[in-house]
C-alpha positions as CSV (number, residue, x, y, z in Angstrom):
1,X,0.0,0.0,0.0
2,X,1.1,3.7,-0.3
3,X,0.2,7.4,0.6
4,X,0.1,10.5,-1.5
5,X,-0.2,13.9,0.2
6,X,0.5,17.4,-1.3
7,X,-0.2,21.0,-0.9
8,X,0.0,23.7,-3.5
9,X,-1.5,27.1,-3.8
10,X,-1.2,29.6,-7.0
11,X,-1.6,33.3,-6.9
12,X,-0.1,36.4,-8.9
13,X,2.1,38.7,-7.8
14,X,2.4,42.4,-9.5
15,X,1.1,40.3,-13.1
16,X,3.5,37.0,-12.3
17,X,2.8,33.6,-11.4
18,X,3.8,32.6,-7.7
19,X,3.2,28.7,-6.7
20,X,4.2,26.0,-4.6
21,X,3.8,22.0,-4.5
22,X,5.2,19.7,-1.7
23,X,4.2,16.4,-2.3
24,X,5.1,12.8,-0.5
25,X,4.9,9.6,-1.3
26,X,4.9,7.0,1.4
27,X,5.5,3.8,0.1
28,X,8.0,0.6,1.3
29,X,11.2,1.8,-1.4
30,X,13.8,-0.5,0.4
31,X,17.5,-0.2,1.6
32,X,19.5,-1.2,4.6
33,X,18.2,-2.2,8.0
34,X,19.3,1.1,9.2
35,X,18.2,3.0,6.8
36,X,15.0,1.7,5.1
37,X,13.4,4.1,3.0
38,X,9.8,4.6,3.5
39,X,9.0,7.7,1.8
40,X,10.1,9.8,0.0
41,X,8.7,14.4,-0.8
42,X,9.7,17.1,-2.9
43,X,8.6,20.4,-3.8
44,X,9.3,23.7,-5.1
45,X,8.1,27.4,-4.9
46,X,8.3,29.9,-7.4
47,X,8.3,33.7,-6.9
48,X,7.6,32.0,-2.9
49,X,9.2,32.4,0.6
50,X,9.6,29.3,2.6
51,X,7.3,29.3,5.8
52,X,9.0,31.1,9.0
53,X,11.9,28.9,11.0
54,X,10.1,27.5,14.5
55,X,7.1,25.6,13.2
56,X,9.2,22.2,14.6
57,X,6.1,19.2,14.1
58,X,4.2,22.0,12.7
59,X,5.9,22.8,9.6
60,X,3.5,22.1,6.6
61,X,6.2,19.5,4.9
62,X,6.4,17.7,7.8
63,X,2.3,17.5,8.4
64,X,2.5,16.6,4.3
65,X,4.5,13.6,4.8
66,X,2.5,12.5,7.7
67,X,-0.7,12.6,6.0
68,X,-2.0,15.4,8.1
69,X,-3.0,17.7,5.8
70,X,-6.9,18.4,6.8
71,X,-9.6,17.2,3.7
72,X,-13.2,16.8,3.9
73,X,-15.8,19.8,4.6
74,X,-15.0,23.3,6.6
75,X,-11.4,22.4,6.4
76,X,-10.5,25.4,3.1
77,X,-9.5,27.9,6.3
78,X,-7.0,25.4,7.6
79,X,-5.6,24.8,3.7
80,X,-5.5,28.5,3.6
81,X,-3.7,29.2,6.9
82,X,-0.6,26.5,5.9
83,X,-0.9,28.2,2.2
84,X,-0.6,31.1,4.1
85,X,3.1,30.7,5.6
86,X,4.4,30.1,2.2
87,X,4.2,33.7,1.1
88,X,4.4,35.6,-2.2
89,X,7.2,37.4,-2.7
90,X,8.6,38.2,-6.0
91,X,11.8,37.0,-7.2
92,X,12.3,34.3,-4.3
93,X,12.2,30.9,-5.1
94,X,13.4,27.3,-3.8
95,X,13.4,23.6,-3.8
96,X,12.7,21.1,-1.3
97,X,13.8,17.0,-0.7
98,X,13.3,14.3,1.8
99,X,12.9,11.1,3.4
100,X,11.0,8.8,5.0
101,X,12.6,6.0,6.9
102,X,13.4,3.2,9.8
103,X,16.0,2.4,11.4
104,X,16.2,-1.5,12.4
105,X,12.3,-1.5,12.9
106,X,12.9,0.8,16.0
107,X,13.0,4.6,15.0
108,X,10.9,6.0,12.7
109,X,12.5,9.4,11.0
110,X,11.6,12.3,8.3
111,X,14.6,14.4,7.0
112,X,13.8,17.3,4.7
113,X,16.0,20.0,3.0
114,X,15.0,22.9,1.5
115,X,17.1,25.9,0.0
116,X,16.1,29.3,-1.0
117,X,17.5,31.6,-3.5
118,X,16.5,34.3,-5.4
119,X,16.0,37.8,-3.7
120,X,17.0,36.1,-0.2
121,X,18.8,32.8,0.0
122,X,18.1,30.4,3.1
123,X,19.1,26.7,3.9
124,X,16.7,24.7,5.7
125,X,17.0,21.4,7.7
126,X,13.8,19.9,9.2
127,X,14.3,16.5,11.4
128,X,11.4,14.6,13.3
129,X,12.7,10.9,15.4
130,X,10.2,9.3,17.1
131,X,10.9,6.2,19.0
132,X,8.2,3.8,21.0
133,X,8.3,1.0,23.5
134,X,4.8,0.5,23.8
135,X,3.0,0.4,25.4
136,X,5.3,2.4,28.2
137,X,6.8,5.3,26.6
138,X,6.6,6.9,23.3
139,X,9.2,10.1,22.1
140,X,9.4,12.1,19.1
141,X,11.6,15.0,18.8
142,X,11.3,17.6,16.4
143,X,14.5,19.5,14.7
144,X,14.6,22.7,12.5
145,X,18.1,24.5,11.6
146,X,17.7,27.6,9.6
147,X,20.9,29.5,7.9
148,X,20.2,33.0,5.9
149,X,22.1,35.9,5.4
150,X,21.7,37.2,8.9
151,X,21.3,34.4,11.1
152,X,21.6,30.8,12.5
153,X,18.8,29.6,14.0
154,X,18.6,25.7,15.5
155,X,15.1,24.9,17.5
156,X,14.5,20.8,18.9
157,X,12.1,20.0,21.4
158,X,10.0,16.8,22.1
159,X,6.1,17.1,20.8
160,X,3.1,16.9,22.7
161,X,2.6,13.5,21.1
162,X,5.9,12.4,23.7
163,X,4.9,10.5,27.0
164,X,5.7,7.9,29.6
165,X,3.5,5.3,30.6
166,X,0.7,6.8,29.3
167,X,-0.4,10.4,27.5
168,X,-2.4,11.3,30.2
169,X,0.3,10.5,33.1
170,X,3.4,11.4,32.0
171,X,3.4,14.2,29.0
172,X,6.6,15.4,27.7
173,X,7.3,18.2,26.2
174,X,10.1,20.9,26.2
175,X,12.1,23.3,23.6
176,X,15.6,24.1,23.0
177,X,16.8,27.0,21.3
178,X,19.6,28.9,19.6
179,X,19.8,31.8,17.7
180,X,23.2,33.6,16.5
181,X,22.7,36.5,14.3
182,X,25.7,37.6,12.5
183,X,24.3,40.6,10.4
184,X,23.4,44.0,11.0
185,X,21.3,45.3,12.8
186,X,21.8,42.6,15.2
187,X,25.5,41.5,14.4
188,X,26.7,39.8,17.1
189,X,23.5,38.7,19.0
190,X,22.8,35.3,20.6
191,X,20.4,33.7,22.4
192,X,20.8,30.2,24.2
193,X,17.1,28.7,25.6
């Protein structure tokens, strides 16, 4: 069996076309027991910004390759707020890859990488692990490192889905943070959390 998700939008900006398309195929592809490829997502944006660093389990091309993205009636406002973070802007574009995969049956992993160019450039690495021993403890950690011409950004944290012995016992959750800026006007800046 297999999964197809996507998300797309088309608009015009001052007379010129500006799109996107993420798409992701989950299907059994094959490989080594540490690395068995699962699935596999692209996508591309033209005259489009990615969405904003911080989105962790949130980010749209991670909800895309879980199947998350929300169909079926009253759901156009919730298509519109994910089209929403990839916005228009003239003369930026950018291309996105990733995979799906296991390792020895135990962890189950997403890596994505997306680079923007254009009128501002921007490297983008998006991570989720999540690991279960059920039924007494599940973890999933989220990872998101952003690079642009200003600043280094690197966000992980555990999702709400994360628990011991049960969801409703034991929740885990908890961020971590750094930002270094090495650009004007904030050259020099950090931030450890």
């Amino acid at each position: 069996l297999f999964q197809l998700s996507a998300i797309g939008a088309y608009t015009e900006v001052d007379g010129e076309a500006s799109l996107f398309l993420f798409a992701s195929l989950v299907a059994p592809l094959g490989g080594p027991p540490y690395c068995f490829i699962t699935g596999i997502a692209g996508g591309f944006g033209f005259n489009r910004a990615l969405p904003p660093p911080g989105l962790l389990t949130d980010h749209p091309f991670i909800k895309v390759m879980r199947g998350e993205i929300p169909m079926g009636n009253g759901d156009a406002a919730s298509l519109a707020t994910i089209s929403g973070l990839f916005a228009a802007q003239a003369g930026t574009y950018w291309i996105a890859g990733g995979i799906q995969f296991t390792s020895f049956g135990l962890i189950q992993g997403k890596v994505i990488v997306a680079v923007q160019f254009g009128n501002k450039s921007a490297f983008n690495l998006l991570g989720l692990a999540a690991l279960g021993i059920s039924p007494v403890a599940y973890f999933e950690l989220g990872i998101e490192v952003t690079a642009d011409e200003e600043k280094f950004l690197l966000k992980a944290g555990l999702s709400k889905n994360s628990y011991i012995i049960h969801p409703d016992i034991f929740s885990l959750q908890g961020d971590f943070g750094l930002g270094i800026w090495y650009a004007s006007p904030h050259s020099g800046d950090f931030i450890l959390s």
